[in-house]
Each structure stands twice: as structure tokens, then as C-alpha cells.
PDB file of N, CA, C and O in Angstrom:
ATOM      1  N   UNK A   1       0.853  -1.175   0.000  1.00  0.00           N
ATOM      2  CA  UNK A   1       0.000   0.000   0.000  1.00  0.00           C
ATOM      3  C   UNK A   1       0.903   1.242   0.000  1.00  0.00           C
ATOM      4  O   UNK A   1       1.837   1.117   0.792  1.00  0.00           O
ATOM      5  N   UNK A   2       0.884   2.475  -0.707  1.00  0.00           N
ATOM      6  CA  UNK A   2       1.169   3.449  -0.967  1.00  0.00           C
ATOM      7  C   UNK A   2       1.190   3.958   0.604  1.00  0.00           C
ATOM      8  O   UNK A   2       0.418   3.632   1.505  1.00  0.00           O
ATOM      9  N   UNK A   3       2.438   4.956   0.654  1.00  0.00           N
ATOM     10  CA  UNK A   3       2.669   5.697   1.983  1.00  0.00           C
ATOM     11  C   UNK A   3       1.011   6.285   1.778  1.00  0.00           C
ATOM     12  O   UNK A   3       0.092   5.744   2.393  1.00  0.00           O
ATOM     13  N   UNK A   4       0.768   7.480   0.815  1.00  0.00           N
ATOM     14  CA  UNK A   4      -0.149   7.791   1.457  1.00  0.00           C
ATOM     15  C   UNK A   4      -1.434   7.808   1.407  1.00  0.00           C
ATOM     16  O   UNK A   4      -2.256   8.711   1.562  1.00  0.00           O
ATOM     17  N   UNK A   5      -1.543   6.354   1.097  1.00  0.00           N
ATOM     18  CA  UNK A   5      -2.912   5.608   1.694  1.00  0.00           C
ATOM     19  C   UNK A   5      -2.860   5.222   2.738  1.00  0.00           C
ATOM     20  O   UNK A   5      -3.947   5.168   3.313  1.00  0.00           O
ATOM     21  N   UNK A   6      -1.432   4.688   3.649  1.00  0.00           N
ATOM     22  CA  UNK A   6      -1.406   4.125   4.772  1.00  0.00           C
ATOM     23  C   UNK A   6      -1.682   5.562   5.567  1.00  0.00           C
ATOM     24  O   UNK A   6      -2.583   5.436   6.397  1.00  0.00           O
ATOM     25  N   UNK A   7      -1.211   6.665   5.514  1.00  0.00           N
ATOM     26  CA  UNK A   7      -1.706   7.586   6.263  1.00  0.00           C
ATOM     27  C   UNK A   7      -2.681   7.845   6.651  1.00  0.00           C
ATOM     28  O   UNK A   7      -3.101   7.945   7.804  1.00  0.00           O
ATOM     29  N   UNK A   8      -3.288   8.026   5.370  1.00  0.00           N
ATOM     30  CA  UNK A   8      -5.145   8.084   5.460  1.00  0.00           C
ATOM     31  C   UNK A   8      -5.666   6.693   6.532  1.00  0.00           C
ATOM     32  O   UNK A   8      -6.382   6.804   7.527  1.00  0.00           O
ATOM     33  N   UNK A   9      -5.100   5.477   6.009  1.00  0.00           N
ATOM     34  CA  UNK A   9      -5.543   4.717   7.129  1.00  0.00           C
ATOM     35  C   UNK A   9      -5.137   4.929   8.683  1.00  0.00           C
ATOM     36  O   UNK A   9      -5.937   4.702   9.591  1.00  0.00           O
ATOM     37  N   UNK A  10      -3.933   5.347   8.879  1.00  0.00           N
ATOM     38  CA  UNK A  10      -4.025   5.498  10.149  1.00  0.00           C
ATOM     39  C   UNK A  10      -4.944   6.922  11.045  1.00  0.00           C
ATOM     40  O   UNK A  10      -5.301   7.088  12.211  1.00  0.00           O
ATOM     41  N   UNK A  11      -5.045   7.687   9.860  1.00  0.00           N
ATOM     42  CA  UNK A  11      -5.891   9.044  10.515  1.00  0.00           C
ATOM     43  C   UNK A  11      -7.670   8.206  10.632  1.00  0.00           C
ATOM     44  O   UNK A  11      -8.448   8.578  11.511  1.00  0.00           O
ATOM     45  N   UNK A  12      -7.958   7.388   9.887  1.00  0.00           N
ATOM     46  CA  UNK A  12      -9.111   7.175  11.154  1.00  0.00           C
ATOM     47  C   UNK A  12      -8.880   6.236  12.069  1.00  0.00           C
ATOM     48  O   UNK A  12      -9.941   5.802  12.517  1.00  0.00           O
ATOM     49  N   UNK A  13      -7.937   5.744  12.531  1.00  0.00           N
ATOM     50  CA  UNK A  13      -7.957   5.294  13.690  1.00  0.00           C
ATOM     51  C   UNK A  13      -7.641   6.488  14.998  1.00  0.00           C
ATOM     52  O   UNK A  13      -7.329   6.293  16.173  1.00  0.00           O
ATOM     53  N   UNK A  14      -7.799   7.374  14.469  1.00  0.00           N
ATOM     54  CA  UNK A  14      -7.222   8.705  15.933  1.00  0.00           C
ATOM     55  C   UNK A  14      -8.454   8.919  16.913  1.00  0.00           C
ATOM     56  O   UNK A  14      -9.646   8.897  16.609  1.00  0.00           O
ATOM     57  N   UNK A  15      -8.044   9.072  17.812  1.00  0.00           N
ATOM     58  CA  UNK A  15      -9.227   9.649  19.335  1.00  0.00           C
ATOM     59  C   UNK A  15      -9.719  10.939  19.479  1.00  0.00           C
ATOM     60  O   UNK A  15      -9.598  11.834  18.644  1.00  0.00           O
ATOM     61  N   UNK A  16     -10.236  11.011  20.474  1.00  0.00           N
ATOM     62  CA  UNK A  16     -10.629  12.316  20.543  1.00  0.00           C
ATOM     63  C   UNK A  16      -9.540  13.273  20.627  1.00  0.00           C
ATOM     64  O   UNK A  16      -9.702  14.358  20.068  1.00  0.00           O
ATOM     65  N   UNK A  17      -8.293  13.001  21.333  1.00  0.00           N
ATOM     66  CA  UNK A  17      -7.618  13.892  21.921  1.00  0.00           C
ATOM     67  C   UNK A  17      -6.303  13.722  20.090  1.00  0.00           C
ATOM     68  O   UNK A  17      -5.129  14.039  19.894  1.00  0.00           O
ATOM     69  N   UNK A  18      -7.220  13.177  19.336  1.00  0.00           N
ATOM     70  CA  UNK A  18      -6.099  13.034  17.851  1.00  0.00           C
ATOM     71  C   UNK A  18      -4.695  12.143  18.084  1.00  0.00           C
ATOM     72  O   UNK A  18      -3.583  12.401  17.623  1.00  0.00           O
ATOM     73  N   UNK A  19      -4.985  11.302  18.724  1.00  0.00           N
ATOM     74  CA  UNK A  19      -3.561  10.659  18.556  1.00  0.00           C
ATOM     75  C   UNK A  19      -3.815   9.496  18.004  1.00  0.00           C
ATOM     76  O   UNK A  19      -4.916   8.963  18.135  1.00  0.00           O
ATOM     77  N   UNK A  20      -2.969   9.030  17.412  1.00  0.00           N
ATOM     78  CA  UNK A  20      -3.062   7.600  16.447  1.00  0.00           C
ATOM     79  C   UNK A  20      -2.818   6.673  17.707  1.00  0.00           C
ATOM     80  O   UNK A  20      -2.097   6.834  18.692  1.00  0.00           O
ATOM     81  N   UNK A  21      -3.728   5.576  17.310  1.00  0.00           N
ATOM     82  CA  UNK A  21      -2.935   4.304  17.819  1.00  0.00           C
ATOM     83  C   UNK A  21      -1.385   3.564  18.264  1.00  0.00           C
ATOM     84  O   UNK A  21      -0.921   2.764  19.077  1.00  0.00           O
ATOM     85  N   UNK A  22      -1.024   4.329  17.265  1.00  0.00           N
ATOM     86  CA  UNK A  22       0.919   3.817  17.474  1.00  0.00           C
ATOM     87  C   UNK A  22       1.251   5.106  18.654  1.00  0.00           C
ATOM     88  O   UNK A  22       2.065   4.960  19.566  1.00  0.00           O
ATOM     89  N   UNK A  23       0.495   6.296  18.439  1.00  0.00           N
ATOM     90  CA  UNK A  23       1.095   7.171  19.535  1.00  0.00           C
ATOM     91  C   UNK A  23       0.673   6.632  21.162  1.00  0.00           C
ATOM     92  O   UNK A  23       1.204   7.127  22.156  1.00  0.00           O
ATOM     93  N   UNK A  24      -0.170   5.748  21.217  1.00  0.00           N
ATOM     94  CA  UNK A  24      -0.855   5.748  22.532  1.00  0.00           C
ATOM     95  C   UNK A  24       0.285   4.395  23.319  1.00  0.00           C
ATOM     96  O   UNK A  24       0.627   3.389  22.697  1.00  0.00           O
ATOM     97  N   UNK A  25       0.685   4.686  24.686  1.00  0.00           N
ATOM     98  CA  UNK A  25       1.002   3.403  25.494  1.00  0.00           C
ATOM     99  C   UNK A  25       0.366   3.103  26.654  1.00  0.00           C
ATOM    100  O   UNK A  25      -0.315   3.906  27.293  1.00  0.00           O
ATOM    101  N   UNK A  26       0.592   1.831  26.982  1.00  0.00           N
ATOM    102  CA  UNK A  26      -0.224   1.025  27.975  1.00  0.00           C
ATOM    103  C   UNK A  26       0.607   1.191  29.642  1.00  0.00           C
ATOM    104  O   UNK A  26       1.801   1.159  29.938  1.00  0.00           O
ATOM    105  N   UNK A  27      -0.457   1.345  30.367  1.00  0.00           N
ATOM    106  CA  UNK A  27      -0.322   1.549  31.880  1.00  0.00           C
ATOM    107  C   UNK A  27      -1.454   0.788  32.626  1.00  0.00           C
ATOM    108  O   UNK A  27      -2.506   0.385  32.130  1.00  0.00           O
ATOM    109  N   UNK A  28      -1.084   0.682  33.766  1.00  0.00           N
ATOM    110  CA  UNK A  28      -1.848  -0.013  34.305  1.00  0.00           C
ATOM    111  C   UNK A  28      -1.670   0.768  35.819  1.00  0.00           C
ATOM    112  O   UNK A  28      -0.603   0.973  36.397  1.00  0.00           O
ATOM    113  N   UNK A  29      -2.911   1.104  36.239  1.00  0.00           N
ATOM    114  CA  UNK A  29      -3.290   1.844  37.808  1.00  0.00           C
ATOM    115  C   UNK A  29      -3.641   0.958  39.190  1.00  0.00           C
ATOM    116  O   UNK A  29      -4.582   0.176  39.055  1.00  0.00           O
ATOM    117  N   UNK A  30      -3.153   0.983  40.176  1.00  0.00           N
ATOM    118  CA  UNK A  30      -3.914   0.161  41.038  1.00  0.00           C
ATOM    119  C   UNK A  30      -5.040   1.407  42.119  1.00  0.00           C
ATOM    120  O   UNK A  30      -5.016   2.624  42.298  1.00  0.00           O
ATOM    121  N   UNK A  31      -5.755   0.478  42.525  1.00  0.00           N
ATOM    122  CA  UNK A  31      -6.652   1.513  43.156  1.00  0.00           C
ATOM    123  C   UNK A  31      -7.540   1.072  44.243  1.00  0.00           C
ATOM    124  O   UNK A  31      -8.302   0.206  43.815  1.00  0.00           O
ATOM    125  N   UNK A  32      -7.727   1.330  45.452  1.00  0.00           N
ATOM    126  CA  UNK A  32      -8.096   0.929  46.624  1.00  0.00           C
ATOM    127  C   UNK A  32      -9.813   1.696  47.076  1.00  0.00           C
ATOM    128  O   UNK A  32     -10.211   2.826  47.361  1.00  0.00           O
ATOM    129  N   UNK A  33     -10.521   0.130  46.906  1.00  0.00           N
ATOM    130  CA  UNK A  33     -11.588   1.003  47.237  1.00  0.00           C
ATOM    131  C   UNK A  33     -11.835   1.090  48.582  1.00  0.00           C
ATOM    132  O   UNK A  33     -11.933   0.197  49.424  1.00  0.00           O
ATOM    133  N   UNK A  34     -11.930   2.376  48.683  1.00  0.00           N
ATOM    134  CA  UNK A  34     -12.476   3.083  50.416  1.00  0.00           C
ATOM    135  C   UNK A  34     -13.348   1.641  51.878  1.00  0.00           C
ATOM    136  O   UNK A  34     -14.243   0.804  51.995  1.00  0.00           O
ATOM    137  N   UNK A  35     -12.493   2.130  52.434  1.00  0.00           N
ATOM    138  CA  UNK A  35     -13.281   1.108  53.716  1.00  0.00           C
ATOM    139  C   UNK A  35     -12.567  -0.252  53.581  1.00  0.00           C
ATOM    140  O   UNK A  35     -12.951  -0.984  54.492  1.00  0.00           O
ATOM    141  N   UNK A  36     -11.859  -0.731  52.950  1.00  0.00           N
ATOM    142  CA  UNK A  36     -11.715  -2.135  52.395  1.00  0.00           C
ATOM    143  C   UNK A  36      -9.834  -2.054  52.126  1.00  0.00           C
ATOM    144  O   UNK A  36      -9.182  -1.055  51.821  1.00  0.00           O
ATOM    145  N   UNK A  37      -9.278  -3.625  52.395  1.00  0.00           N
ATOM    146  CA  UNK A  37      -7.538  -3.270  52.210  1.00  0.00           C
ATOM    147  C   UNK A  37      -7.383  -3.960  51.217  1.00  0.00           C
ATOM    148  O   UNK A  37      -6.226  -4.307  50.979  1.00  0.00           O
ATOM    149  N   UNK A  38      -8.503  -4.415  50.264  1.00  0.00           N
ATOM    150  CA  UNK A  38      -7.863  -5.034  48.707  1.00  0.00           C
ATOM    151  C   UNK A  38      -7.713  -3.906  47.485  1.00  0.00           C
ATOM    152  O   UNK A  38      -8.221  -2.840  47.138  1.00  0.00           O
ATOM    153  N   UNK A  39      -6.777  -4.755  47.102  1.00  0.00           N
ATOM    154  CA  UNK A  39      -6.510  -3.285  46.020  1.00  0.00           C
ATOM    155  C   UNK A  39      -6.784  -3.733  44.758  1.00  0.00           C
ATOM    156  O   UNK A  39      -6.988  -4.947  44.789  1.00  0.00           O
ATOM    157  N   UNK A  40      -6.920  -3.043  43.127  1.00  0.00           N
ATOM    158  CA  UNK A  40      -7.381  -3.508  41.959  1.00  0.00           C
ATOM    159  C   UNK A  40      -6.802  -2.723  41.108  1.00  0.00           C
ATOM    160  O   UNK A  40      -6.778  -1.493  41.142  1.00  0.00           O
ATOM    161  N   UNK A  41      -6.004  -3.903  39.805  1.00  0.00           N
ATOM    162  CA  UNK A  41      -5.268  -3.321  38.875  1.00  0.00           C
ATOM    163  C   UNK A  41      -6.447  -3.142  37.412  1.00  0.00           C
ATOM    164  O   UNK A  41      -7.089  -4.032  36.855  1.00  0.00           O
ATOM    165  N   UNK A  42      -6.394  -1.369  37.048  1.00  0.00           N
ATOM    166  CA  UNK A  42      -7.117  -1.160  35.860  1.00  0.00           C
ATOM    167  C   UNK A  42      -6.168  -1.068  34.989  1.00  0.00           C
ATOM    168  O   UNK A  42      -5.009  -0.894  35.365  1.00  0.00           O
ATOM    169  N   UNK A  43      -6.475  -1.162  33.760  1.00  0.00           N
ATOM    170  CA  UNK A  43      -5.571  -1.074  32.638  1.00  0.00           C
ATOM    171  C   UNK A  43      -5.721   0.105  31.826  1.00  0.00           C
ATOM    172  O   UNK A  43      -6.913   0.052  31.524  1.00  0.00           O
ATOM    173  N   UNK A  44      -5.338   0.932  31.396  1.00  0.00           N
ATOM    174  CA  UNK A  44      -5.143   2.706  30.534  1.00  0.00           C
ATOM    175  C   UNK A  44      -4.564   2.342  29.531  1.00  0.00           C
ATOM    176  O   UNK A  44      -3.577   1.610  29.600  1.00  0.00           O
ATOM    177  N   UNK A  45      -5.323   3.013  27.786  1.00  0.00           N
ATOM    178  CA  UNK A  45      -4.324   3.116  27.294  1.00  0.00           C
ATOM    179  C   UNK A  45      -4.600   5.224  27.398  1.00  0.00           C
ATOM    180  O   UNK A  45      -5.553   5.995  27.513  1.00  0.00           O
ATOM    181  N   UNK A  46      -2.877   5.326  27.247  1.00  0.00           N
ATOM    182  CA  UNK A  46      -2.775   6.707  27.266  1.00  0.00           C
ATOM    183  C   UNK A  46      -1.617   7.384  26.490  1.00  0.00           C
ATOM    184  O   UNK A  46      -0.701   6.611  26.208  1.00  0.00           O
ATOM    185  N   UNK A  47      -1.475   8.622  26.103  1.00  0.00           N
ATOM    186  CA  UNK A  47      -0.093   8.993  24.739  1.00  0.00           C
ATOM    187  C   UNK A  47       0.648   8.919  26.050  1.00  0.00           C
ATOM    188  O   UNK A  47       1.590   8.150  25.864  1.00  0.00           O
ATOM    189  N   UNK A  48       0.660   9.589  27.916  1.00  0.00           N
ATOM    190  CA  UNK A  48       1.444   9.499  28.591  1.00  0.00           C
ATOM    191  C   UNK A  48       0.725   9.291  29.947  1.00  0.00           C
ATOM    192  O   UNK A  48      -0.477   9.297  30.215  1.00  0.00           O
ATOM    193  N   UNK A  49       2.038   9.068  30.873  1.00  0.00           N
ATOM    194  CA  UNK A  49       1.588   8.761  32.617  1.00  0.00           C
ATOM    195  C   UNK A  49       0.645   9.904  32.918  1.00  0.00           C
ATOM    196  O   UNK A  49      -0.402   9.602  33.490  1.00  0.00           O
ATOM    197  N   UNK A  50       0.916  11.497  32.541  1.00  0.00           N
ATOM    198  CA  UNK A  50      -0.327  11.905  32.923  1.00  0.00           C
ATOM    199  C   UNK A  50      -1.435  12.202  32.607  1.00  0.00           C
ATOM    200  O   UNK A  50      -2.244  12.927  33.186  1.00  0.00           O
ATOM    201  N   UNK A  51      -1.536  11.459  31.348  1.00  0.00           N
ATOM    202  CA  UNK A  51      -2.989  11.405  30.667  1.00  0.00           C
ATOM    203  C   UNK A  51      -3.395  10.037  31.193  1.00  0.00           C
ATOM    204  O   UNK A  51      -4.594   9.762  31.232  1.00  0.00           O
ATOM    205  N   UNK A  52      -2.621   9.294  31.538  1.00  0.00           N
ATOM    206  CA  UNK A  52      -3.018   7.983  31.899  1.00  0.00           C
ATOM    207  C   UNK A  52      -3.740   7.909  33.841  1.00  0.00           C
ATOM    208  O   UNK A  52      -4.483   7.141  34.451  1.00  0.00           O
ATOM    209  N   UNK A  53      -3.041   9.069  34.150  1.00  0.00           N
ATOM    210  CA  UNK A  53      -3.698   9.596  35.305  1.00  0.00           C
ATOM    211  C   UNK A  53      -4.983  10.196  35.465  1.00  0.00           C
ATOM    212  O   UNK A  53      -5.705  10.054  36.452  1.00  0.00           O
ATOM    213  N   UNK A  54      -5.215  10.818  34.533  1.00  0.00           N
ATOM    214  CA  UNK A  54      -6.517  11.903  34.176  1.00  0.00           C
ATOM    215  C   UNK A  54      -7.598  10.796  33.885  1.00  0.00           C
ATOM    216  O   UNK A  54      -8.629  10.709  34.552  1.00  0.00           O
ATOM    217  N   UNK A  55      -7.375  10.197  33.140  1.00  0.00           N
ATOM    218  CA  UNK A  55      -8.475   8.926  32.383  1.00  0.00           C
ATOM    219  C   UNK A  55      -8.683   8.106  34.217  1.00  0.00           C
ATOM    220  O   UNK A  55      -9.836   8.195  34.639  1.00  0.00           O
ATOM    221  N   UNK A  56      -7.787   7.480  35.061  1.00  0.00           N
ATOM    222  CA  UNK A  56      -8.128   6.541  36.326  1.00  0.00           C
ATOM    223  C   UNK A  56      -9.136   7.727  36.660  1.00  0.00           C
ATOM    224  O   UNK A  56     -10.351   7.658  36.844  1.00  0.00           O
ATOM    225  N   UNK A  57      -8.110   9.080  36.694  1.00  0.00           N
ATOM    226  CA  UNK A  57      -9.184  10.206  38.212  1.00  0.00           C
ATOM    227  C   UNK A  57     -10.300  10.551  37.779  1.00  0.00           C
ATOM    228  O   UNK A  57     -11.101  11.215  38.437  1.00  0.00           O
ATOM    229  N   UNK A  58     -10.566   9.971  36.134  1.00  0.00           N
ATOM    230  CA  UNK A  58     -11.908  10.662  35.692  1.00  0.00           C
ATOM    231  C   UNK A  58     -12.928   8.981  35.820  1.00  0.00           C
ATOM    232  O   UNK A  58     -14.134   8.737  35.870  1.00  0.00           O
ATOM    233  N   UNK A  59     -11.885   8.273  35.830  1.00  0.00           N
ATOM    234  CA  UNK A  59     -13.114   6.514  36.078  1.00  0.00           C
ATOM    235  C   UNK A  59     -13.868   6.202  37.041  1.00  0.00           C
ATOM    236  O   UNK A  59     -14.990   5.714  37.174  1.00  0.00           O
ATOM    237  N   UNK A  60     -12.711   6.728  37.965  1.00  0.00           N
ATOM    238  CA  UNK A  60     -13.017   6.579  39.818  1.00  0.00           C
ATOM    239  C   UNK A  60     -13.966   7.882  40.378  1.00  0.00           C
ATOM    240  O   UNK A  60     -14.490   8.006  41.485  1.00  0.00           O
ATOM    241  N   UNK A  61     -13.996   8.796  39.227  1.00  0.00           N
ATOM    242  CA  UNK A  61     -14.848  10.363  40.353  1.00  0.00           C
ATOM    243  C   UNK A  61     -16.287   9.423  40.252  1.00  0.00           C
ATOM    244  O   UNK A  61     -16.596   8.522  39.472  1.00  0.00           O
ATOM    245  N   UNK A  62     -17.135  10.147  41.578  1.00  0.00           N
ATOM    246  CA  UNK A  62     -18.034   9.186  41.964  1.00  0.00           C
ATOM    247  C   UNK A  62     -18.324   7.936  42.526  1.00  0.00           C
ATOM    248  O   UNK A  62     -19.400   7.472  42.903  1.00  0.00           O
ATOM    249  N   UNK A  63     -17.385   7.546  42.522  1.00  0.00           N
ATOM    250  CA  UNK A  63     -16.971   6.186  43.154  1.00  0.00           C
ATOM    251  C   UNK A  63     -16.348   6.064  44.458  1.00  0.00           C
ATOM    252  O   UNK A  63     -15.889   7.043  45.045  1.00  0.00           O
ATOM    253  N   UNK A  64     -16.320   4.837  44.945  1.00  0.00           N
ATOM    254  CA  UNK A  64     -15.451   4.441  46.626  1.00  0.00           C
ATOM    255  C   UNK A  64     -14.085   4.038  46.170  1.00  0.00           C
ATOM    256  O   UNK A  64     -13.486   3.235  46.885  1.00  0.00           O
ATOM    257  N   UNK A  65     -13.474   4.500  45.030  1.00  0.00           N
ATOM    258  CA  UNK A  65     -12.111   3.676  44.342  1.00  0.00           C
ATOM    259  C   UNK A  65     -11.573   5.252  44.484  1.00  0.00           C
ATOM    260  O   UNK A  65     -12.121   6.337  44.285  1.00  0.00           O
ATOM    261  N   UNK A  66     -10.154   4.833  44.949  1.00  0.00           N
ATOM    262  CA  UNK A  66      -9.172   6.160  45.160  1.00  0.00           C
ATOM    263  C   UNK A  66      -8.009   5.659  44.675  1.00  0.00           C
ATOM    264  O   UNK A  66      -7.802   4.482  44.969  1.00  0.00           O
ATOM    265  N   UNK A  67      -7.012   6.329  43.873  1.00  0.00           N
ATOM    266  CA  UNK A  67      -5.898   6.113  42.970  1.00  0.00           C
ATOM    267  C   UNK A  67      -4.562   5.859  43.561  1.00  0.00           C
ATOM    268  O   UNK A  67      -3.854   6.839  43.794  1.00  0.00           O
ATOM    269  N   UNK A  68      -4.013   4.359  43.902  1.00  0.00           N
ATOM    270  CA  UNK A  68      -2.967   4.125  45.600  1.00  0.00           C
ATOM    271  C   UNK A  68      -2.227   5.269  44.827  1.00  0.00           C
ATOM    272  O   UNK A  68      -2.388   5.602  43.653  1.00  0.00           O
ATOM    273  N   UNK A  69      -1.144   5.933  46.025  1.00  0.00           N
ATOM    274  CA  UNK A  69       0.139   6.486  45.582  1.00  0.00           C
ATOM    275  C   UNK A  69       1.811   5.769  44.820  1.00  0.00           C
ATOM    276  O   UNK A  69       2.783   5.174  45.286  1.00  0.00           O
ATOM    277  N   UNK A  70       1.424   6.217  43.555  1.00  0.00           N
ATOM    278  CA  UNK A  70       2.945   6.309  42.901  1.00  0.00           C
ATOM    279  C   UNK A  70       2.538   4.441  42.094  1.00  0.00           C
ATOM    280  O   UNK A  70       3.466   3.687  41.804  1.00  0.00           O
ATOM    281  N   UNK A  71       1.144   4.068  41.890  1.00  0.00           N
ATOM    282  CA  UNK A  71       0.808   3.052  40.943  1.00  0.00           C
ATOM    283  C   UNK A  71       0.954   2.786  39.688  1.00  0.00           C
ATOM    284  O   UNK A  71       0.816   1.634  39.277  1.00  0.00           O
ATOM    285  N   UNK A  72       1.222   3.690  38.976  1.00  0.00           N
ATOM    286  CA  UNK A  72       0.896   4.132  37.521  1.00  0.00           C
ATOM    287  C   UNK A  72       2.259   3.899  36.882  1.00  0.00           C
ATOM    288  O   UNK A  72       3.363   4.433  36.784  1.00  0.00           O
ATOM    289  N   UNK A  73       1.499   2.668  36.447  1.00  0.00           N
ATOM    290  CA  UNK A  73       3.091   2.085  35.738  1.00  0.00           C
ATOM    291  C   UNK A  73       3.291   1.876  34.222  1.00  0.00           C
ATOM    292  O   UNK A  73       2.170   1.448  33.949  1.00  0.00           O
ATOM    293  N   UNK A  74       3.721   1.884  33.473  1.00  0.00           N
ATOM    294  CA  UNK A  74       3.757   1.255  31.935  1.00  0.00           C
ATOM    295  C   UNK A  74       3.841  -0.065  32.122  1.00  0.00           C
ATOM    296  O   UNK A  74       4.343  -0.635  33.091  1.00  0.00           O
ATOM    297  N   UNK A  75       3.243  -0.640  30.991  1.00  0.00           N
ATOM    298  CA  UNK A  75       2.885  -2.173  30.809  1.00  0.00           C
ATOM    299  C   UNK A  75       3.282  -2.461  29.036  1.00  0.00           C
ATOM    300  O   UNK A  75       3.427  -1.630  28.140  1.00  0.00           O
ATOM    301  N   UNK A  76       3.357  -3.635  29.003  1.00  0.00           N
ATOM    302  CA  UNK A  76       3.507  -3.755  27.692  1.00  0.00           C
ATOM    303  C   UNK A  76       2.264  -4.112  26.883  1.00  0.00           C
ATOM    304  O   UNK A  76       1.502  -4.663  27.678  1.00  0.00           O
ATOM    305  N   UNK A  77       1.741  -4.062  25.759  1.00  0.00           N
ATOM    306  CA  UNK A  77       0.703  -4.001  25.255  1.00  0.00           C
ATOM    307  C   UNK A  77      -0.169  -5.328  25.471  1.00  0.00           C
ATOM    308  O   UNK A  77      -1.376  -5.356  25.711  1.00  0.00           O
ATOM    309  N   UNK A  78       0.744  -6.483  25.329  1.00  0.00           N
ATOM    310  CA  UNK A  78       0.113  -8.035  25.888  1.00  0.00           C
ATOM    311  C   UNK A  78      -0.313  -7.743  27.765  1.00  0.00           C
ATOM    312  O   UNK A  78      -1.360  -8.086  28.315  1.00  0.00           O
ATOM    313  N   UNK A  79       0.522  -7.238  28.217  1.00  0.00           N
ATOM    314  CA  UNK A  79      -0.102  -7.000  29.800  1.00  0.00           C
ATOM    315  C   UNK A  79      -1.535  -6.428  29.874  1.00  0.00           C
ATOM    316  O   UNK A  79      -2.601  -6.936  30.222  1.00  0.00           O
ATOM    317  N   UNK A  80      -1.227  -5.292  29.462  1.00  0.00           N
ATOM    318  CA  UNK A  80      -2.583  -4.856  28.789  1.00  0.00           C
ATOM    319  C   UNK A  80      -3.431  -5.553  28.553  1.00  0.00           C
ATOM    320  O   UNK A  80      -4.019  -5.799  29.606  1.00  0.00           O
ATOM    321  N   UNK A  81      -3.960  -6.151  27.565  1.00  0.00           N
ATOM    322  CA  UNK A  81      -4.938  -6.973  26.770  1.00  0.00           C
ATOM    323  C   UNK A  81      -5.075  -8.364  27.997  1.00  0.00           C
ATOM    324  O   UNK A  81      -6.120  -9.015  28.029  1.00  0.00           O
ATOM    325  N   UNK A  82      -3.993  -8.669  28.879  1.00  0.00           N
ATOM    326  CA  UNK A  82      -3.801  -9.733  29.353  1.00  0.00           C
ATOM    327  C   UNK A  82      -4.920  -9.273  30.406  1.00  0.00           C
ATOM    328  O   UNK A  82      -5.944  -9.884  30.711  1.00  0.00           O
ATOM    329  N   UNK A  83      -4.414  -7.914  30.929  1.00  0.00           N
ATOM    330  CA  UNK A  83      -5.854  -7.511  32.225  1.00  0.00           C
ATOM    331  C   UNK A  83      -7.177  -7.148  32.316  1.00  0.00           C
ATOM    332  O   UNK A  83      -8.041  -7.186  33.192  1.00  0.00           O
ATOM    333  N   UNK A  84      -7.047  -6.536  30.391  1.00  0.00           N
ATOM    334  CA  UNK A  84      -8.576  -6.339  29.955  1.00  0.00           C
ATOM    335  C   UNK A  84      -9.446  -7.735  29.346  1.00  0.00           C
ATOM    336  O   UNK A  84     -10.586  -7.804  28.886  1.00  0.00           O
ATOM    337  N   UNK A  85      -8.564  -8.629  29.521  1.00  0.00           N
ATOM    338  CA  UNK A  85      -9.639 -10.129  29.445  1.00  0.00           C
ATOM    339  C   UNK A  85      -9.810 -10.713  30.680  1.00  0.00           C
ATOM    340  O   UNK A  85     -10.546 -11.697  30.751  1.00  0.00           O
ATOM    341  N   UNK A  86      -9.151 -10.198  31.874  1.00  0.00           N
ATOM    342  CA  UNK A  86      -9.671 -10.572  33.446  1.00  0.00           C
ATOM    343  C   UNK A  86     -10.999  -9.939  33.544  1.00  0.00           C
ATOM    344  O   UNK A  86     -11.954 -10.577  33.986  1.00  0.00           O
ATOM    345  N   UNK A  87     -11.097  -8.829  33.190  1.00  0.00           N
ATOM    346  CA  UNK A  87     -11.588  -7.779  34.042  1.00  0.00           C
ATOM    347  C   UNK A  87     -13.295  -7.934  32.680  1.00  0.00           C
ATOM    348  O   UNK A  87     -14.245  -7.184  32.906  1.00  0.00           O
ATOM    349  N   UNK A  88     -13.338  -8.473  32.018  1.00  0.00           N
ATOM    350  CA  UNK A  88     -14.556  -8.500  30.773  1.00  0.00           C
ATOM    351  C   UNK A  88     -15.152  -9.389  31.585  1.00  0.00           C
ATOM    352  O   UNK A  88     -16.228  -9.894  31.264  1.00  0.00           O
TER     353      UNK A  88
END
């Protein structure tokens, strides 16, 4: 395929915030819900750690889930996919 057809293909895969797919990486948050000492790993994809922060603090507002300190880790893309088929 021609460079720029592949372009065109990758511009509709972009998000809201316009980043392609290849720009985005995987993190994973742990997070403790209130009253209770078990903790729970979510999976983010995000372009960075603090967009990958913004997306947990915007999952958890409303909720008894609070974001542990200093969780927010990069994962590799199979980790990823590995925690979003626990969690389905």
C-alpha cells in the first residue's frame, strides 16, 4: 500500500484527543476502594503517565475507588490486553 494511503488509514484510527494508535502506550493503575484493604489493577491506554492519570481520576470520580500512591506504571501491550480479558 502506498505511503499515502497508509496515512489516510491510520488518521481514522485517531481519538478524541487526535492521537493515532501507534502514539498511545499502555499503563496499568492500582486503586483501593475506600473502607476495604484489597486493592485492583485497571488497565489505561494513554499517549502518557499523565494522561493515563486523568483517564483513572476521571473513572473513579463518583466512586469508593481512590488512585494508591505512585501506581501508575507502563505495561507492555500483551499486559494490557492480558488484564482487559480478566476484568470483561
Amino acid at each position: 500500500m502506498p505511503a499515502r494511503q497508509q496515512a489516510s488509514v491510520h488518521d481514522m484510527h485517531r481519538d478524541a484527543t487526535g492521537a493515532t494508535e501507534e502514539m498511545k502506550r499502555y499503563f496499568k493503575v492500582q486503586l483501593h476502594p475506600c473502607g476495604k484493604s484489597s486493592r485492583i489493577w485497571i488497565a489505561i491506554k494513554a499517549k502518557s503517565i499523565g494522561e493515563a492519570f486523568v483517564i483513572a481520576d476521571n473513572r473513579t470520580l463518583d466512586t469508593s475507588f481512590i488512585i494508591c500512591d505512585g501506581s501508575i506504571i507502563e505495561i507492555t501491550q500483551r499486559e494490557y490486553y492480558g488484564l482487559i480479558s480478566r476484568t470483561v
